[in-house]
N, C-alpha and C positions, 0 to 999 in steps of 0.2 A: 504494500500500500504506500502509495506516495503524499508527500505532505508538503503544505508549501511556509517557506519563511524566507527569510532575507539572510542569505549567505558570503560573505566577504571568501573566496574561495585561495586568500593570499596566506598561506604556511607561516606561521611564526617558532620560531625554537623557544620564546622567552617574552612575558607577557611584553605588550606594545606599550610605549611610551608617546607621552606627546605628540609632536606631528605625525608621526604613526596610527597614534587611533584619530587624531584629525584626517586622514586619509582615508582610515577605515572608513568614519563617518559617510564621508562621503562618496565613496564605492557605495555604499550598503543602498542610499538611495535609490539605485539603480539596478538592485541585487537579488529580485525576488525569484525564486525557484519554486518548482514541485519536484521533491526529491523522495528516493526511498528512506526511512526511518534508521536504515543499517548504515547508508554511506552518508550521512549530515552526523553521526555519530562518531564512524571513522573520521571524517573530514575535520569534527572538533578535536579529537584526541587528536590531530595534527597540528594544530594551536591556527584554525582557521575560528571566524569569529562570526558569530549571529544573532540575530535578533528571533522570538519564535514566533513573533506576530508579522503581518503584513501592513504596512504603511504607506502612504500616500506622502512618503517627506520624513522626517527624523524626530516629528514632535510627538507624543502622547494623542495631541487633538488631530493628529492623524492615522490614527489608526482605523482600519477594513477589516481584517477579522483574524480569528488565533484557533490555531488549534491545538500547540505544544506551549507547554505552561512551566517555566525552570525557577527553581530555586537555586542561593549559592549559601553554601555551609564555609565558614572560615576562623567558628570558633566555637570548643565547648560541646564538641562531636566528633563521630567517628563514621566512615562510612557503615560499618557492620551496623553500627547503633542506628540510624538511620532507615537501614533496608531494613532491619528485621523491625520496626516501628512501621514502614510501608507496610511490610507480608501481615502484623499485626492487626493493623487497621482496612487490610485489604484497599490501599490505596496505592495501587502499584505503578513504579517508573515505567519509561519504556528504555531510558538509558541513564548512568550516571559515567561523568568522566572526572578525571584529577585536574584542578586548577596547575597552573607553571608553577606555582610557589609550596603546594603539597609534600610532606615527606611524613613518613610513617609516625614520627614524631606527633607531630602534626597538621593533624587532616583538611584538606580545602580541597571542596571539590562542587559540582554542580549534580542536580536530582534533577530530571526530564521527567515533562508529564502529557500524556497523550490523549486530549479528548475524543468519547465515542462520535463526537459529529465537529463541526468547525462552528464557530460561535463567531456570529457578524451582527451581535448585541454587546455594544462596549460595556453596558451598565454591569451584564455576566459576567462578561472577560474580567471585568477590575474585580466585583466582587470573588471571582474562583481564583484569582493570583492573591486576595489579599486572605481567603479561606484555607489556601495551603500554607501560607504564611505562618497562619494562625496556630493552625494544628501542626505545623514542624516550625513552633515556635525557636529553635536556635538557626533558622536561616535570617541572612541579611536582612536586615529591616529595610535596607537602602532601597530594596531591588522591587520595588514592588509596581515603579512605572512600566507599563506595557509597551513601552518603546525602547527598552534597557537594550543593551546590546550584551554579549558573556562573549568574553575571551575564549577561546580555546584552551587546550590543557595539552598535557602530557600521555593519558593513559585512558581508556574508555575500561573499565572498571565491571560493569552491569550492562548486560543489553538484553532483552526482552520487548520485539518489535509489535508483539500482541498483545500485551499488553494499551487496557484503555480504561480510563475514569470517565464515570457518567457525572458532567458537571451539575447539573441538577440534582441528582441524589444527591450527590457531594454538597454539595451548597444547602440545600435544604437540612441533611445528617446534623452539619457544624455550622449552622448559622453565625453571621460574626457579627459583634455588635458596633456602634459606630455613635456616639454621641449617648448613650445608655441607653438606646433604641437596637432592637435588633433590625437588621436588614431583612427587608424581604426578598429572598434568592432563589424563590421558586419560577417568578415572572417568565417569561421567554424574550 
């Protein structure tokens, strides 16, 4: 099954710096694919860099529609602790790979998420990025705009291409709350 995101398809050994990710940036624009699930995997563990929503420009107020939902871990976790909190919860990856900066010591890496349909309702989108957020509370708080972009890494770790969460269930399960109002995440 093929899936579409914005892929920068330029190889990096060692995360991007400065005018490098301002280059990214601006590739990415122009970058959108439908790819299979196996090789945007591979293509990450080769420190290529993506976005997993599709956008119309580089801002958030541009976004069209998502179907892979990622998280980034970089403190106060392990990947094992992690997946088996996925298998736990039955909310399963479809891949994880290691950030450039990862070492056994110290874990950093990214969790992929695959919805059973493509979601081209931002209201969703934000609310299921900011519900996994929630419930794998040691990821990034940073990362929660839909137009974020993830470095590449070193090592794809986990892959499971059948893997798929039903955003609705999901969102409904773990409702998140937002001004001491729960959101209603069942809408379409």
């Amino acid at each position: 099954m093929k899936i579409k995101c914005m892929l920068d398809k330029t190889e990096y050994k060692n995360k991007p710096q400065g005018i490098e990710i301002a280059k990214i940036t601006k590739r990415l624009v122009d970058s959108k694919v439908e790819i299979e699930i196996e090789e945007l995997a591979n293509k990450l563990s080769y420190g290529c860099t993506f976005k997993p929503s599709l956008l119309n420009g580089t801002k958030e107020t541009d976004w069209q529609e998502q179907q892979l939902f990622a998280l980034d871990f970089d403190e106060g976790t392990t990947i094992t602790e992690i997946l088996n909190k996925c298998k736990k919860l039955n909310i399963l990856p479809v891949f994880i790979y290691t950030s450039f900066s990862h070492t056994e010591e110290h874990h950093k890496f990214r969790v992929v998420f695959c919805t059973n349909e493509v979601i081209t309702n931002y209201e969703n989108a934000k609310k299921l990025q900011l519900t996994l957020m929630n419930i794998f509370d040691k990821s990034d708080i940073k990362c929660k705009n839909l137009s974020r972009l993830y470095f590449g890494g070193r090592n794809l770790v986990y892959l499971k291409e059948e893997n798929r969460i039903n955003h609705l269930e999901l969102m409904g399960k773990y409702p998140i709350i937002i001004e001491n109002k729960p959101v209603n995440t069942t809408s379409k």
